[in-house]
C-alpha positions in Angstrom: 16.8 -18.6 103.9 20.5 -19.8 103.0 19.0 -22.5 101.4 17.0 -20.6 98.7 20.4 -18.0 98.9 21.9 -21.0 97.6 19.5 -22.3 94.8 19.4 -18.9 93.0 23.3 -18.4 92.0 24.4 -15.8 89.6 24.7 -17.2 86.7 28.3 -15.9 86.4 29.3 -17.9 88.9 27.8 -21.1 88.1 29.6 -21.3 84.5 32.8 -20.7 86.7 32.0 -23.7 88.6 30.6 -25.7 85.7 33.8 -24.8 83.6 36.2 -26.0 86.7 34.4 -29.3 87.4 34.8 -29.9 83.6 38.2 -29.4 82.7 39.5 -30.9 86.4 38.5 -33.8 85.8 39.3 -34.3 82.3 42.3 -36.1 83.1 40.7 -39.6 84.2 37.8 -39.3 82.5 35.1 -42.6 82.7 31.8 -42.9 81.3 30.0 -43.2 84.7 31.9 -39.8 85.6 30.8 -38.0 82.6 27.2 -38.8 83.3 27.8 -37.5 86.7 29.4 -33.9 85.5 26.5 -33.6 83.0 24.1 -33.5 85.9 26.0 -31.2 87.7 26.5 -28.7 84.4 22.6 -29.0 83.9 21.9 -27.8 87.4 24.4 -25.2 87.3 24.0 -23.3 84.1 21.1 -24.9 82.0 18.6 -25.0 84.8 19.0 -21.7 85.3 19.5 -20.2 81.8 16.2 -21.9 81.2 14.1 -20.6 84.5 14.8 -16.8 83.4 13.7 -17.7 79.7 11.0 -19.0 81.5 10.3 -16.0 83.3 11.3 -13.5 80.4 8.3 -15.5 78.0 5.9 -15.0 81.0 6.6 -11.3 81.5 6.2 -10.7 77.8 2.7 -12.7 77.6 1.7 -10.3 80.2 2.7 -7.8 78.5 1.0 -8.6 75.1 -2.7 -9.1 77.2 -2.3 -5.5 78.9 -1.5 -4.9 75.4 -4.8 -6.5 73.7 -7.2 -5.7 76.6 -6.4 -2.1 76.5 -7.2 -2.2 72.3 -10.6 -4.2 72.8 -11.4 -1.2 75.1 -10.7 1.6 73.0 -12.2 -1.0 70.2 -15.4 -1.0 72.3 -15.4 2.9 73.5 -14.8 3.4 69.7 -17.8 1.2 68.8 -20.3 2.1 71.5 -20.4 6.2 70.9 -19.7 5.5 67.2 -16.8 7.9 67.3 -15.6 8.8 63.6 -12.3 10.8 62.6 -15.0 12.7 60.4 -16.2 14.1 63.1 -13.2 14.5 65.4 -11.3 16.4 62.9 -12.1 19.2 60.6 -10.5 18.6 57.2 -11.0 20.1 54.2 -9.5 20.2 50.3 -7.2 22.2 49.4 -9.0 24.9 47.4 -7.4 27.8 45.7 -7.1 30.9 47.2 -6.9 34.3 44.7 -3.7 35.5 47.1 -1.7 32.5 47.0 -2.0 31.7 43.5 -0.5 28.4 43.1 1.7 28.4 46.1 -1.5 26.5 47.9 -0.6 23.4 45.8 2.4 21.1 46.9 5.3 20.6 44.7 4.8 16.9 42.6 7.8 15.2 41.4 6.5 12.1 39.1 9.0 9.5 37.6 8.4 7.6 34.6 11.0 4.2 34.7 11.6 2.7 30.9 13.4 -0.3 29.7 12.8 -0.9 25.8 9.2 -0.2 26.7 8.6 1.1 22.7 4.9 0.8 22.8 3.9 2.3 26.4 6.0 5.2 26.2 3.8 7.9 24.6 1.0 7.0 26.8 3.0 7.0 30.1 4.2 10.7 29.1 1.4 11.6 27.4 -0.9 10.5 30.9 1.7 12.5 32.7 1.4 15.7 30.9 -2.4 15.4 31.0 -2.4 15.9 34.9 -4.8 18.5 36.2 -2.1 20.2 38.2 -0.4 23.5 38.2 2.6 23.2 35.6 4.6 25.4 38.0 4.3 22.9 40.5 4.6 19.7 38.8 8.1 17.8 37.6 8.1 15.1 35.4 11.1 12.7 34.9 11.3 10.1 32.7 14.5 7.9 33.4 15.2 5.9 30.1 17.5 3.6 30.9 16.7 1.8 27.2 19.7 -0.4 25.4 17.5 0.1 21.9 18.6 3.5 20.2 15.7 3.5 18.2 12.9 3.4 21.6 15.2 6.0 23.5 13.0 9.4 24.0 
């Protein structure tokens, strides 16, 4: 028991440790001694940094087959009583009613961009104006932003 106590350190506290072994023996520094404080900083704070990455990506894999699973079932429940949103919801068009007048229409905001665009300009309005829509409810904005005086509407 104190021995796996012992092999699962907070992390905290093995970068204190890691940190002291390195900068106490800084002073007489050899190669062989370098080689032995690497080791000791990998099992202290890599080895552990990289088990709970470990651990993290295996949670999340999990996570993502619960995740598919569950879609191949509603994929299959979907598929095997042919289940439609046609026939789930009741939709219909908007129609007009004689009481509301227009009001059953949304309001439409359409925005015509032009840069120096001299030849597609009356067709752009021009298609915009032609809309079958209630002229009470529609906007149209053309935003000329042309450098050529002569193609400016």
């Amino acid at each position: 028991m104190a021995s796996q106590a012992h092999a699962y350190r907070p992390l905290a506290l093995s970068l204190v440790k890691a940190f002291e072994l390195v900068f106490s023996s800084v002073g007489g520094v050899v190669p062989d001694q370098i080689g032995l404080i690497w080791l000791q900083v990998r099992a202290m704070v890599i080895v552990p940094v990289v088990r709970i990455a470990v651990i993290l990506c295996l949670i999340m894999s999990v996570m993502l087959f619960i995740e598919k699973f569950s879609m191949g079932l509603v994929s299959f429940y979907v598929k095997l009583f042919r289940r439609k949103p046609e026939k789930i919801y009741k939709w219909e068009p908007v129609r007009e009613d004689e009481e509301l007048g227009t009001l059953a229409y949304p309001m439409v905001l359409v925005q015509i961009p032009m840069y120096n665009e001299g030849e597609v300009y009356r067709l752009s309005i021009g298609a915009a104006c032609n809309l079958v829509w209630p002229s009470d409810r529609l906007i149209i904005q053309v935003l000329d932003d042309s450098t050529d005086l002569t193609i400016r509407v």
